[in-house]
Short mmCIF file of the C-alpha atoms (twelve columns), coordinates in Angstrom:
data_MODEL
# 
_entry.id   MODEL 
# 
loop_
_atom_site.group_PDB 
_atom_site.id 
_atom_site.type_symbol 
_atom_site.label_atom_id 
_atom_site.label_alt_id 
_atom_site.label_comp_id 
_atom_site.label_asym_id 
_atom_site.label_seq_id 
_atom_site.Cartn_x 
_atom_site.Cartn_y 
_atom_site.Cartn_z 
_atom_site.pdbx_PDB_model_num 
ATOM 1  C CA . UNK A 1  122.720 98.306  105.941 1 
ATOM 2  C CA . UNK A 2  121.229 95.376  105.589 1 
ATOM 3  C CA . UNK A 3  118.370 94.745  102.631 1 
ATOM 4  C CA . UNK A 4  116.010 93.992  104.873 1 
ATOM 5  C CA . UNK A 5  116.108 96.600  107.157 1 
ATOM 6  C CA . UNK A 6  116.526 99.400  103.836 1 
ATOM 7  C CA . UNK A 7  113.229 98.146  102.250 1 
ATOM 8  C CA . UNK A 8  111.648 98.416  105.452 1 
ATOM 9  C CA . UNK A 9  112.503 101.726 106.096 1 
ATOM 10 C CA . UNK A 10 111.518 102.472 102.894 1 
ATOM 11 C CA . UNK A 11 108.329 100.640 103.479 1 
ATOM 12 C CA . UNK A 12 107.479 102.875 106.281 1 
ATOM 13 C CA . UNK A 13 108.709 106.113 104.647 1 
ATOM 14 C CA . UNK A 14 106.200 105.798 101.437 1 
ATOM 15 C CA . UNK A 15 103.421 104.051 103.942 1 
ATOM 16 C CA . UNK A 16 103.688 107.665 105.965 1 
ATOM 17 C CA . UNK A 17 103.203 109.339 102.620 1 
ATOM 18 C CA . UNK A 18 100.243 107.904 101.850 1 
ATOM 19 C CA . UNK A 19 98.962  108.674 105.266 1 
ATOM 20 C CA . UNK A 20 99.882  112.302 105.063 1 
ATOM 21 C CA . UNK A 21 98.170  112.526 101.384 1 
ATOM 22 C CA . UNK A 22 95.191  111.006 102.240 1 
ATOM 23 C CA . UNK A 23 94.963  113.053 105.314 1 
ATOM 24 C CA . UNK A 24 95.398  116.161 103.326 1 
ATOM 25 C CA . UNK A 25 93.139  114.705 100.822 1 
ATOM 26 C CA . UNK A 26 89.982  114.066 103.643 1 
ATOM 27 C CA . UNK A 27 91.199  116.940 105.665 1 
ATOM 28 C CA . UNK A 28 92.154  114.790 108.888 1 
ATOM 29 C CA . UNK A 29 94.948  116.579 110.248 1 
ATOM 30 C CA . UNK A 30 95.884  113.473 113.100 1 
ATOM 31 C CA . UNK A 31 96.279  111.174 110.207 1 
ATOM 32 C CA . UNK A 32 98.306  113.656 108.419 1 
ATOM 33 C CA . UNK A 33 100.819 114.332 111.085 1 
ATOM 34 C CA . UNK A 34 100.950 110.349 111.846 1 
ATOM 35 C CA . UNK A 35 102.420 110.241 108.357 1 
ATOM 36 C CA . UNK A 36 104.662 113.307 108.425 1 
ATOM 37 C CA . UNK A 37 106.115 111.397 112.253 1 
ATOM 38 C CA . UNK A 38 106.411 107.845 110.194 1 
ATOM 39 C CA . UNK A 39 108.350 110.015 107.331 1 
ATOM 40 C CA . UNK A 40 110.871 111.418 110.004 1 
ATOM 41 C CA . UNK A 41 110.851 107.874 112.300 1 
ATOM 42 C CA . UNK A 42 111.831 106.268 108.982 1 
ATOM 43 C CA . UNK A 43 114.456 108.586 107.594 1 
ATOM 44 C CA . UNK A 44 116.054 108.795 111.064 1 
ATOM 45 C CA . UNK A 45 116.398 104.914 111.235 1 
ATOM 46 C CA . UNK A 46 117.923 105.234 107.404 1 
ATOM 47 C CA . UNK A 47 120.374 107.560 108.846 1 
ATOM 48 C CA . UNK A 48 121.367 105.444 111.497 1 
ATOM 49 C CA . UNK A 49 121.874 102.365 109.392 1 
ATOM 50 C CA . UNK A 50 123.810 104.559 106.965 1 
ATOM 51 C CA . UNK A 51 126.176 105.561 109.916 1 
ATOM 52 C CA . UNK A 52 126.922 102.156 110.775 1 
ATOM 53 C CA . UNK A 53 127.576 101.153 107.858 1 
ATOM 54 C CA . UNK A 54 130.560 104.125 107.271 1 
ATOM 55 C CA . UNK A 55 132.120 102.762 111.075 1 
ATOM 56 C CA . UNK A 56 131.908 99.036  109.055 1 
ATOM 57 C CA . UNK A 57 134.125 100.127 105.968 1 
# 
């Protein structure tokens, strides 16, 4: 995995965390589930890079 590609997953995962706490927060449930889907889009692509990676060694 390259750096890159790991902090922006990472960049999305804690950017949909802050989307689903402030949705919480002002009780705006679309905004909340945008940030839960950016969570789950982000670990998935984390996943994948992790997968090539193990074919790579």
């Amino acid at each position: 995995m390259s750096a890159d590609d790991k902090a922006g997953n990472k960049i999305d995962e804690l950017t949909g965390k802050v989307k689903e706490t402030v949705g919480k927060t002002v009780g705006n449930e679309k905004l909340e589930a945008e940030g839960r889907a950016q969570q789950g889009k982000a670990n998935v692509k984390q996943a994948g890079e992790k997968i090539k990676d193990a074919f790579k060694s």
